[in-house]
C-alpha positions as CSV (number, residue, x, y, z in Angstrom):
1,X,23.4,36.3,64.3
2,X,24.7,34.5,61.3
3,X,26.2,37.7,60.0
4,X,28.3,37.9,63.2
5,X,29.3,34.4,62.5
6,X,30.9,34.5,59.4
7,X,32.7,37.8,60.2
8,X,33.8,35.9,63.2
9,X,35.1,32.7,61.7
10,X,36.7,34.4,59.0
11,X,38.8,36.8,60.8
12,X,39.9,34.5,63.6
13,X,39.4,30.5,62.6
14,X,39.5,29.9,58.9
15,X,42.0,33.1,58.6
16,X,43.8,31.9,61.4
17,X,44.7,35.1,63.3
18,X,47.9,35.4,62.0
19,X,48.0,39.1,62.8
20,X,46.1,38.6,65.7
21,X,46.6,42.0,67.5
22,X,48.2,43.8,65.4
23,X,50.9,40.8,66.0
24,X,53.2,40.4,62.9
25,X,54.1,36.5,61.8
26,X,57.3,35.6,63.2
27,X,60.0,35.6,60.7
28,X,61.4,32.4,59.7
29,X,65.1,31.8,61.0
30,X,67.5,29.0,59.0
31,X,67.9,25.6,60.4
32,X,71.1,24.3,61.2
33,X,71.8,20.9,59.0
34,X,68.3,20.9,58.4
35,X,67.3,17.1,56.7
36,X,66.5,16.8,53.1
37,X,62.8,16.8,52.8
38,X,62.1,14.3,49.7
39,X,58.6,15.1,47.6
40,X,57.5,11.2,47.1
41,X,54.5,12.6,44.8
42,X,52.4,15.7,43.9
43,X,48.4,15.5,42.8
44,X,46.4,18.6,41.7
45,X,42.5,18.5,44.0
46,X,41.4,22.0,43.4
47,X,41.5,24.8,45.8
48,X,39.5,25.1,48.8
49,X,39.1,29.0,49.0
50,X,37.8,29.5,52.9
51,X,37.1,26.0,53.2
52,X,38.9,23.5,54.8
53,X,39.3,20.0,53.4
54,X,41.1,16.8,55.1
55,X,42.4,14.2,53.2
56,X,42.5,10.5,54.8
57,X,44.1,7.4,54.2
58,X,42.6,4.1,54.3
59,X,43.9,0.4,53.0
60,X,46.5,1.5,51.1
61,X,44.5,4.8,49.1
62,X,44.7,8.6,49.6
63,X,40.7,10.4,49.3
64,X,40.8,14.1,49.0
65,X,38.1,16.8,47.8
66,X,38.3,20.2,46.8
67,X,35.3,22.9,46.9
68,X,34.5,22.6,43.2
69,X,33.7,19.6,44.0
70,X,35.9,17.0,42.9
71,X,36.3,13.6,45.2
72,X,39.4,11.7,43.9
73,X,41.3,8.4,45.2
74,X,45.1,7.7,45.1
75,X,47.2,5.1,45.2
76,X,49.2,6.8,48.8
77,X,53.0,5.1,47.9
78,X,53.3,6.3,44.3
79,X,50.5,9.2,44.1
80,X,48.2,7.4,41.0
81,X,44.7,8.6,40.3
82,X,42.4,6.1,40.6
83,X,39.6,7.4,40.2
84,X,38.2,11.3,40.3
85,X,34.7,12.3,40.3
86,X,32.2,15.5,40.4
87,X,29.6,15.9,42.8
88,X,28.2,19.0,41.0
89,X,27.7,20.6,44.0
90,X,29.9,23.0,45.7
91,X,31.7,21.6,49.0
92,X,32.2,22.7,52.4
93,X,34.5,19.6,53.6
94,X,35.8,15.8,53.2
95,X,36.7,13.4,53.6
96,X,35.6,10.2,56.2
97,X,35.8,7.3,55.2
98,X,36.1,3.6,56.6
99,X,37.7,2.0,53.2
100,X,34.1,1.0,51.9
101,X,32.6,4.9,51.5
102,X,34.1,8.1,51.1
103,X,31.9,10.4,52.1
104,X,32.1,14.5,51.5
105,X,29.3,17.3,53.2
106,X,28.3,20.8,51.5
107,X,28.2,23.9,53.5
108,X,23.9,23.5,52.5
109,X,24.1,20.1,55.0
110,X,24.1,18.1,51.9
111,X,25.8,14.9,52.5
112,X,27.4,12.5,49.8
113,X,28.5,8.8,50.1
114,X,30.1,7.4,47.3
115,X,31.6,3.8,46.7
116,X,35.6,3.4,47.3
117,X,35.6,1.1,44.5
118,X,34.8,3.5,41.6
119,X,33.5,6.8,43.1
120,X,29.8,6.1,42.2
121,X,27.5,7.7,44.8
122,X,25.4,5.6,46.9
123,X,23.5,7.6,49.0
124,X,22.7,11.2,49.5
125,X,20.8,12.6,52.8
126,X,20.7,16.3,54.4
127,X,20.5,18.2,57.1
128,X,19.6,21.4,59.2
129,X,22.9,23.3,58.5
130,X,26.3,23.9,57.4
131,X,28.2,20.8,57.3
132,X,32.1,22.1,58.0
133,X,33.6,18.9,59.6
134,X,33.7,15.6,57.4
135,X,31.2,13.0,58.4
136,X,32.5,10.0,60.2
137,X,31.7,6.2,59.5
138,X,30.9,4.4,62.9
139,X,29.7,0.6,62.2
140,X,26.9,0.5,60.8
141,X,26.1,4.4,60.5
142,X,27.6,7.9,59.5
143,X,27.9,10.5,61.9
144,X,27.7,14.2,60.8
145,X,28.3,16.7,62.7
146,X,25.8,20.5,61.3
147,X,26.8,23.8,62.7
148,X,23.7,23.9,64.6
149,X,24.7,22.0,67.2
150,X,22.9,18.7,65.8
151,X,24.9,15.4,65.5
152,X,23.0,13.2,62.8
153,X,23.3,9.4,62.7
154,X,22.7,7.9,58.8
155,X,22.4,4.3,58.0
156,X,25.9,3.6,56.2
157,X,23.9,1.3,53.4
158,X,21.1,3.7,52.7
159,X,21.5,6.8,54.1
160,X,18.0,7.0,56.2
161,X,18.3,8.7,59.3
162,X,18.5,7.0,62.3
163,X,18.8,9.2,65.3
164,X,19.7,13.3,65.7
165,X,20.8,14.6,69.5
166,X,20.2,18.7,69.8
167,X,22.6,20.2,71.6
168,X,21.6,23.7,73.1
169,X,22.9,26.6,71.0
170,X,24.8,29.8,71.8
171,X,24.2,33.0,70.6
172,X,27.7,33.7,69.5
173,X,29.9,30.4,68.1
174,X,33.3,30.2,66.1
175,X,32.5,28.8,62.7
176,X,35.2,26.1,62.3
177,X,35.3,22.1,61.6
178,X,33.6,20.8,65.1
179,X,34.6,17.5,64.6
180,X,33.4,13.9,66.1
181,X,35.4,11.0,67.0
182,X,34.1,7.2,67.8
183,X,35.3,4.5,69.6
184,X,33.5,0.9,69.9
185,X,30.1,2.1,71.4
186,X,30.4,5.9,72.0
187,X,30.7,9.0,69.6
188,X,32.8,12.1,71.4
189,X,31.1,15.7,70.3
190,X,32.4,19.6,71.5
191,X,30.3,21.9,71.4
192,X,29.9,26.1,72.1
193,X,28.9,25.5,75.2
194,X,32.4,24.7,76.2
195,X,30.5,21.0,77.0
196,X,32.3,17.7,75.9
197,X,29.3,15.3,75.3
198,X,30.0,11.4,74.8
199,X,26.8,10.0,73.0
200,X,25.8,5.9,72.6
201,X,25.8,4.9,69.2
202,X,23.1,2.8,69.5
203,X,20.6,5.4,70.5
204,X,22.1,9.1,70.4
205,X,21.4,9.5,74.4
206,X,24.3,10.9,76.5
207,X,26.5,8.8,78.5
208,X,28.2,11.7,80.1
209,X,28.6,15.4,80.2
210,X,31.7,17.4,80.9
211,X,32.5,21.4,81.5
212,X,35.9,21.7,79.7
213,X,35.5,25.4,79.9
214,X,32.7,28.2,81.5
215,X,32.4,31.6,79.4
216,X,34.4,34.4,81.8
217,X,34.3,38.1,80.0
218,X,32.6,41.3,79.7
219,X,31.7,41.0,75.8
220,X,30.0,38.3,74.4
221,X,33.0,37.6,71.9
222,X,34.9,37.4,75.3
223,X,32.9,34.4,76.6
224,X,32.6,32.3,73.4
225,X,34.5,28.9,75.0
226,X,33.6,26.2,72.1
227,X,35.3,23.2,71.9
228,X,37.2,23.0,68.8
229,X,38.4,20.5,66.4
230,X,37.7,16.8,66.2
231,X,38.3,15.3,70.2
232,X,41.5,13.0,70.1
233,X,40.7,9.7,71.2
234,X,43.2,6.9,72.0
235,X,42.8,4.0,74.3
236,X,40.8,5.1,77.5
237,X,41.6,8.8,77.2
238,X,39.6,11.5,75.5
239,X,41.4,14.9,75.0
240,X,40.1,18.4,74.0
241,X,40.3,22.0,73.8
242,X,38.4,25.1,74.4
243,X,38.7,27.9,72.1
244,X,40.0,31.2,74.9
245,X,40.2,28.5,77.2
246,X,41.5,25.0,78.2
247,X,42.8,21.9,77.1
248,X,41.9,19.0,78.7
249,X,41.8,15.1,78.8
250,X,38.7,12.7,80.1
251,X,38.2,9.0,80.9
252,X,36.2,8.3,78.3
253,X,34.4,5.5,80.5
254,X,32.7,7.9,82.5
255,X,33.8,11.4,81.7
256,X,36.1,11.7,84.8
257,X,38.6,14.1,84.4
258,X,42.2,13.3,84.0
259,X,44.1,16.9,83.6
260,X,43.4,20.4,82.6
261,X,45.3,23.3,81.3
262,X,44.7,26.6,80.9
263,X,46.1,27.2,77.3
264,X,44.1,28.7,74.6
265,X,43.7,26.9,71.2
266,X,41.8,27.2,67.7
267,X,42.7,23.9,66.1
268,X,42.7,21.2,68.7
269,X,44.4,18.5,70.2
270,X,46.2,15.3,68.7
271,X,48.1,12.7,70.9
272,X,50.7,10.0,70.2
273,X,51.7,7.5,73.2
274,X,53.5,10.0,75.3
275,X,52.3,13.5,74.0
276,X,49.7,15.6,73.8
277,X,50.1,18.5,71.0
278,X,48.3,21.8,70.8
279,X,49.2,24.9,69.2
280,X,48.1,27.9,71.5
281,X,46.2,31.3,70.2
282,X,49.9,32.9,69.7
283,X,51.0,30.1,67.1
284,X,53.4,28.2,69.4
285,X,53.4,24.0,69.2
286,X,53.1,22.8,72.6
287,X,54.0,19.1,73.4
288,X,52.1,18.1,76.9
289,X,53.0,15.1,79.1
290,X,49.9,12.9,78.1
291,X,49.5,11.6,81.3
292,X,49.4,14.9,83.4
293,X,49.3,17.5,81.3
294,X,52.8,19.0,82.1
295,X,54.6,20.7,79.9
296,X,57.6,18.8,78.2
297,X,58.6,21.3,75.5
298,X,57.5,24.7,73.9
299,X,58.5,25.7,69.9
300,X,57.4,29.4,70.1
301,X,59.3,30.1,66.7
302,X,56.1,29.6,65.0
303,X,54.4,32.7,66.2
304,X,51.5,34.7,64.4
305,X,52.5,31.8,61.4
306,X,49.2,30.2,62.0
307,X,50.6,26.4,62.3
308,X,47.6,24.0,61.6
309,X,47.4,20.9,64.2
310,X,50.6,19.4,64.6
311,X,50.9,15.7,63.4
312,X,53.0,13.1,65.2
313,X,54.7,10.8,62.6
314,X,57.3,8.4,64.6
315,X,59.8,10.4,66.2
316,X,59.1,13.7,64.4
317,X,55.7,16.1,64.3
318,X,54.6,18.3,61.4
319,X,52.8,21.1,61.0
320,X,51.8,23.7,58.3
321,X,51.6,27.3,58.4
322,X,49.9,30.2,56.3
323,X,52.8,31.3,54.2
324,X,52.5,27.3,53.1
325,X,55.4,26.4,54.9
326,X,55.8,22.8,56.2
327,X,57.7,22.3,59.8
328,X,59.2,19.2,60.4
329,X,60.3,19.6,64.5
330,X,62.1,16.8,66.8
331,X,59.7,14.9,68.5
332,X,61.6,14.8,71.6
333,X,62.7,18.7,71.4
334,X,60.5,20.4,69.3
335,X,63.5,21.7,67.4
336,X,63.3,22.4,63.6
337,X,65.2,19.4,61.8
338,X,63.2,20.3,58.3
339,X,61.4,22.8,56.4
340,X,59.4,22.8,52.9
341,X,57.9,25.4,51.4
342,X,54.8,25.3,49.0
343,X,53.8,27.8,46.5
344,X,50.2,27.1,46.6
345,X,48.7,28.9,50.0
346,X,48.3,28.0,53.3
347,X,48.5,24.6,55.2
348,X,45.4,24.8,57.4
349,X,44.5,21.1,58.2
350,X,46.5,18.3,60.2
351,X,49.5,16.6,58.0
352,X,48.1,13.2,57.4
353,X,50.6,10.3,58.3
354,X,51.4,8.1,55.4
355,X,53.3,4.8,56.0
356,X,56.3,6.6,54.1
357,X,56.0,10.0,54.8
358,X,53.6,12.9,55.4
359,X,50.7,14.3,53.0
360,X,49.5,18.1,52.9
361,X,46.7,19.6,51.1
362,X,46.8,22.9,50.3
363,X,44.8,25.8,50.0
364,X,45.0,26.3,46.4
365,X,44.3,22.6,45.7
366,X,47.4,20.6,45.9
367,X,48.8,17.4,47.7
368,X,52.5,17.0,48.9
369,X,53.6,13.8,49.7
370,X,56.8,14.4,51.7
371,X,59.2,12.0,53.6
372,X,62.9,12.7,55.3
C-alpha cells in the first residue's frame, strides 16, 4: 500500500496535475494595465523538493522552514533575520505557531517545538507516521495531525502526550497536508473517509460526524474521496472539500449542514466574509457565495497551471501557480489586475496575508514579500 501512495501523491497532489490528462497548462495571456506589483523584501529558506512548507505570521514576525531543515524568524515589514536555526533532521512541513512556539514535524512523525524568542528547542515528541501538515497550537496543547489517520494532542510546555483519536483508515489515500483547525473548545479534522470529524479538546472524543463525500467508482483510485487541506473555520461556519468530490460548509455547533457542491478540489477551501474560494481539479479559482454556496464568479484562465489555495487579502485574492507565477485577481471579478513571476519553482502553498502585502514561499527555498 505505501508504494501506491507515494506514486499517487506524487503524480496528482504534491505535483499538482498540471498535465492532468494529457491537459497542457493554459498559456498565460497579458493583463490590460495590470498594477505594479512592489517586492517589499526577499529571504533565502532553502528548498522544499516534494515537500510542502507554510510560512505564518504571528505578532509582528514571519517563521518559515525548509527541508534541510532550517527554522528561521523575520521581522514581516522589513524582511530581517532574527534568528535561524538547524534542527538536524530533515523536514516534512512547518510552521504552527501561537507567537510563543514555532513548531516544525519530519516526514518520520518527529515533532519539534522551539522558543519564538531565540529558536532554542523546547520539546521534542513523535509519532506513528508521516507528519505532512504543520502541527497546530490549541491552548494549552499541540495538535498534530500523522498520515495514519491519528490526531495527537501534546502538552504545549512539555510535550507529553495527552490524548490520540484513531480514525479508521482506507486502503487507498492521497498523500497531501491533511490539515486541522481549532476554535475555543473543538479541533476540525478530514479525513480519507470523505468524514469531517469535530473533536473536544479537552478529551479527543467526537462531538459530531459528517459525510462530506461517499466513494462512487469502479477502481479504487476512482473512489478515494479524502478531505483535503486544513478545514476553514470562521465564526459558526466550518467549510471543506473532498478530493473527486464536494465542497461543503457545516455549523460547527452540531455538524449540521449548511451548503454543498459538487466541485472537485486538491487544495482546499479558504473564506473571507462574503466568499468561499476553491480551485477545482481543472485549475480554475472559484469564488462561492459563503452563505449558499452559489457561484459568484469563475477565473478559468488558470487551467492545468496548478494554482495553490487562493488567499483573500482585502479586496484582492492571490494565488500561485507551478511555473512560479503569482496572480493577483479582483476580489469582486476574479479578473487579473497583477502578475509576478518567480524564478525559483512552483508556488504550491496558500499566499500568507501580511499587514502590507502578501508573502510566498517557494519551492526552491525563497520568500517574496509583495504588495500593489
Amino acid at each position: 500500500m505505501r508504494g501506491r501512495l507515494a506514486v499517487f501523491a506524487a503524480a496528482c497532489v504534491l505535483g499538482g496535475c498540471s498535465s492532468s490528462g494529457g491537459s497542457q497548462p493554459t498559456e498565460l495571456i497579458d493583463i490590460a494595465q495590470a498594477r505594479p506589483v512592489r517586492v517589499l523584501w526577499t529571504a533565502q529558506i532553502g528548498h522544499a523538493d516534494e515537500y510542502l512548507f507554510f510560512p505564518i505570521l504571528r505578532d509582528g514576525s514571519v517563521y518559515a522552514a525548509g527541508r534541510a531543515g532550517k527554522v528561521v524568524r523575520f521581522d514581516a515589514a522589513t524582511g530581517r533575520e532574527i534568528w535561524r536555526v538547524a534542527i538536524g533532521r530533515p523536514l516534512a512541513t512547518g510552521v504552527g505557531s501561537d507567537g510563543k512556539l514555532v513548531l516544525v514535524a519530519s516526514e518520520k512523525g518527529e515533532i519539534f517545538a522551539l522558543d519564538a524568542r531565540d529558536g532554542t528547542q523546547r520539546w521534542s515528541a513523535r509519532t506513528t507516521s508521516e507528519v505532512l501538515a504543520p502541527p497546530v497550537p490549541a491552548g494549552d496543547m499541540v495538535l498534530v495531525r500523522s498520515g495514519d489517520s491519528r490526531v495527537f494532542a501534546f502538552g504545549a510546555a512539555d510535550g507529553k502526550r495527552r490524548w490520540v483519536y484513531q480514525h479508521p483508515a482506507t486502503s487507498l489515500m492521497v498523500r497531501a497536508p491533511l490539515g486541522t483547525a481549532t476554535d475555543a473548545d473543538t479541533a476540525y479534522v478530514g479525513f480519507p473517509t470523505g468524514r469531517l470529524v469535530a473533536l473536544s479538546l479537552a478529551t479527543g472524543n467526537p462531538r459530531w460526524e459528517a459525510t462530506v463525500a461517499n466513494p462512487r467508482g469502479a477502481t479504487e483510485l476512482e473512489r478515494v474521496t479524502d478531505v483535503l487541506g486544513e478545514p476553514a473555520v470562521l465564526g459558526r461556519e466550518v467549510c471543506v472539500a473532498a478530493y473527486q468530490g464536494r465542497v461543503a460548509c457545516y455549523d460547527t455547533q452540531a455538524g449540521n449542514q449548511l451548503w454543498v457542491r459538487d466541485l472537485a478540489s486538491a487544495s482546499g477551501v479558504s473564506l473571507d466574509a462574503r466568499y468561499a474560494l476553491v480551485v477545482d481539479d481543472r485549475g480554475s479559482v472559484h469564488a462561492l457565495d459563503r452563505s449558499s454556496g452559489r457561484s459568484i464568479w469563475k477565473q478559468d484562465q488558470l487551467g492545468y497551471r496548478s494554482p495553490s489555495l487562493p488567499t483573500p487579502a482585502g479586496n484582492i485574492v492571490v494565488t500561485g501557480d507551478y511555473d512560479g507565477y503569482v496572480h493577483f485577481l479582483d476580489r469582486d471579478t476574479g479578473a487579473f489586475i497583477a502578475r509576478f513571476s518567480s524564478p525559483y519553482g512552483a508556488i504550491r502553498v496558500a499566499p500568507l496575508p501580511l499587514p502590507s502585502g502578501v508573502l510566498v514561499q517557494t519551492a526552491g527555498g525563497v520568500l517574496y514579500a509583495l504588495a500593489l
